[in-house]
N, C-alpha and C positions, 0 to 999 in steps of 0.2 A: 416431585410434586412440591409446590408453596404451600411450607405446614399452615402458615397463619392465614390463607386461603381455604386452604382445605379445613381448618380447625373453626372457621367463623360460616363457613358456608349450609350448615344443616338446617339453621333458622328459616331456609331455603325451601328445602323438603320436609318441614316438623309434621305435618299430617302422615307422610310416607313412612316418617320413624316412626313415629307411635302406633302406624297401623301393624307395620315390617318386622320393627326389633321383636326379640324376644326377650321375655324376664327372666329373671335369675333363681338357679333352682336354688332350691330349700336349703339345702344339706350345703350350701356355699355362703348363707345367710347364718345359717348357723353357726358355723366356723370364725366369721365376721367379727360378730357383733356378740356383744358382751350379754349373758345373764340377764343379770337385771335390766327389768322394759323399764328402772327409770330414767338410766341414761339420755341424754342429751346428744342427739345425731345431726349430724350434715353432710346432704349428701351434695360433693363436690362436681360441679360440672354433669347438673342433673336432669339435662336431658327434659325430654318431654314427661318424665318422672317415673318414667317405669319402674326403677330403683327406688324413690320416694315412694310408693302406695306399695311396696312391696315391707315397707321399714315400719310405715306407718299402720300397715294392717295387722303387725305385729305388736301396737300398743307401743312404740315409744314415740319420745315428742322429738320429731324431726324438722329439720328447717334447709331448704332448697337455694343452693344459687347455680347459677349457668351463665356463660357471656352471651346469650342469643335471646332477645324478645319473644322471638318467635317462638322456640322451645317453651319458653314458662309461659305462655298463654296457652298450650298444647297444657303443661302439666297442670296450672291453675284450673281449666274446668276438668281436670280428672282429679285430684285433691284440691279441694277451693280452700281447704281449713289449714293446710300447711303455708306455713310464709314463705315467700318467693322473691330473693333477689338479685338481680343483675352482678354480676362479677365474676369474677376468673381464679384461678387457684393461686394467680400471684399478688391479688389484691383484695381479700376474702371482706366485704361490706358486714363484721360482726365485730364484736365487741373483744376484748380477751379472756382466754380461760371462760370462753361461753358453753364449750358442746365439750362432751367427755370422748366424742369417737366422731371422724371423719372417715367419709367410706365416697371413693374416687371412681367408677364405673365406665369402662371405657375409653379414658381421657386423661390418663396419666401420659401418656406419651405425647399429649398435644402439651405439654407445657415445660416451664423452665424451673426445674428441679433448685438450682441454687436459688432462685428467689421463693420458689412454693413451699420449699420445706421449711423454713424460718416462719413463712405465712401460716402457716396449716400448725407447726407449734405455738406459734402464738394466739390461735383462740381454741388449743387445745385446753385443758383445765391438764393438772399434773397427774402425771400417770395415765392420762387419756391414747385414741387409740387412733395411725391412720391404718385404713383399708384399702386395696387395691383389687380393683376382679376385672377382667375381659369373659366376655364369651366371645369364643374360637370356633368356626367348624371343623367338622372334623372331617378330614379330605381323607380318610384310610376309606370312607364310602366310594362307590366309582364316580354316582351320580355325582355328590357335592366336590368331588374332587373336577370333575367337567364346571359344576359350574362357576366353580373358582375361576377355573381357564377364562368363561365367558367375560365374568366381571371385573378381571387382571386386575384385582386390588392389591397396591402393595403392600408387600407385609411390614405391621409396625411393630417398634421395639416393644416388648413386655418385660420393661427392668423392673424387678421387684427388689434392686440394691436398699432403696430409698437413701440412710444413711445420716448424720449426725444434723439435728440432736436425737433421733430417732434410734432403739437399740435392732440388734440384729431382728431378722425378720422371721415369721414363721409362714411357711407357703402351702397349701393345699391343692388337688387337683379332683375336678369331678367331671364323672362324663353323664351325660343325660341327653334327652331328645326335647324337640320343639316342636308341635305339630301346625302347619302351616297350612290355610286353602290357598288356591292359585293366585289370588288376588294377593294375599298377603306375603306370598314368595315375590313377586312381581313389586310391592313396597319395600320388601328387605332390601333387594337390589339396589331399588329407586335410592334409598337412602343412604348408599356410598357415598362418602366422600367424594368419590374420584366419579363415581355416574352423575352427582348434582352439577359437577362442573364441567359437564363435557355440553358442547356445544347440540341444540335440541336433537337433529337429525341424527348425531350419533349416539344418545343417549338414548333414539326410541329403537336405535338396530341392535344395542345391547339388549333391550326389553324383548325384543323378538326375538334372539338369541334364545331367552332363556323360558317362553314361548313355546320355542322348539324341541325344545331338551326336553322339557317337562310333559311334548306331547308325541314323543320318541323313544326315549330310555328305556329299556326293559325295567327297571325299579320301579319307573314314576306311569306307564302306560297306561290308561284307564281311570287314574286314579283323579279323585279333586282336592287330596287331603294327601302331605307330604311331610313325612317325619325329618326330622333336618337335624342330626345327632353333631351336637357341640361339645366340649371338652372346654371348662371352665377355669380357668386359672385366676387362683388366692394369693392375696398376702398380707400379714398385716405387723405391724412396726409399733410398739408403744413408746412416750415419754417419758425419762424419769421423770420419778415424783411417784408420792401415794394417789391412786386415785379418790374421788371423793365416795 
């Protein structure tokens, strides 16, 4: 797959993610982010914000960039009052030593680690923090294990090296559920990378794919409402320096 295809392509489907994804459990937020709500947060490559209203409804003052329009006009009318701008983790549109904690969601693998991590110290304040989380499903299910088959997403790296100036890292792991209606399984899909750029025809027989699954599976038969059990993976890196 063309990563920079595939990594600029969601502005494509932003209604599909925001309806599709799912947020990020608690006990993974916690681990995250720092104590005190007065910290200064950015969340890196943010999406249609689902990670932003999760930071912000915690009381701290967070600030949103993403490379896709499309995405931040998804997150701008779901937070209007966080600021929202255009850029990428290798070219961060903030000031330096602005935010004490950068939290990356998803999206650390769409970028180039030699230029982001010099980026991302630099408008860290000293001693500030980056974060890193995916959510993963968890294919030990039969059903999410079939439907992985359906959606043949490839699997991407989750390096949580990160590395200098950065000190070593500390990782956590959480498993939890998501519970999804039909519709909204049918937008998780939709909002693969690799389903947005598949040509329409094949894109609607992946759709019915999973159509079938969810109207067959002994787990999912009868049902309208589908527990979709992920396994969340942390990490996060601090700067030296004292923080403030």
């Amino acid at each position: 797959m063309d990563h920079h295809a595939a990594a600029s392509s969601f502005g494509a489907a932003a209604d599909s993610y925001e309806r599709g994804r799912p947020p990020y459990p608690a006990a993974a937020l916690d681990f995250l982010l720092p104590a005190a709500t007065s910290a200064r947060v950015l969340d890196l490559g943010a999406g249609t914000g689902k990670l932003t209203r999760q930071i912000r409804g915690r009381g701290y003052d967070v600030v949103a960039v993403d490379p896709s329009e499309g995405m931040l006009g998804e997150l701008r009318k779901a937070v209007p009052d966080v600021p929202a701008h255009l850029g990428t983790a290798e070219d961060i549109p903030l000031p330096d030593a602005s935010v004490d904690v950068v939290l990356v969601a998803q999206a650390w693998h769409w970028v180039d680690p030699e230029r982001a991590l010099p980026e991302v110290a630099r408008v860290l304040a000293p001693g500030g923090r980056l974060g890193l989380i995916w959510n993963v499903r968890d294919e030990r299910a039969d059903w999410v294990r079939r439907l992985g088959g359906v959606i043949a997403t490839e699997t991407q790296p989750r390096d949580t090296t990160m590395g200098a100036p950065f000190g070593t890292p500390v990782r956590a792991v959480f498993e939890w559920t998501h519970d999804l209606e039909r519709a909204e399984l049918l937008d998780m899909v939709a909002s693969r990378s690799r389903i947005i750029l598949l040509p329409a025809d094949e894109r609607a027989a992946v759709l019915a794919q999973v159509r079938q699954l969810t109207a067959t599976h002994p787990d999912l038969l009868g049902r309208d409402t589908f527990a979709l059990p992920y396994v969340t993976e942390c990490a996060y890196a601090t700067l030296p320096g004292d923080p403030r």
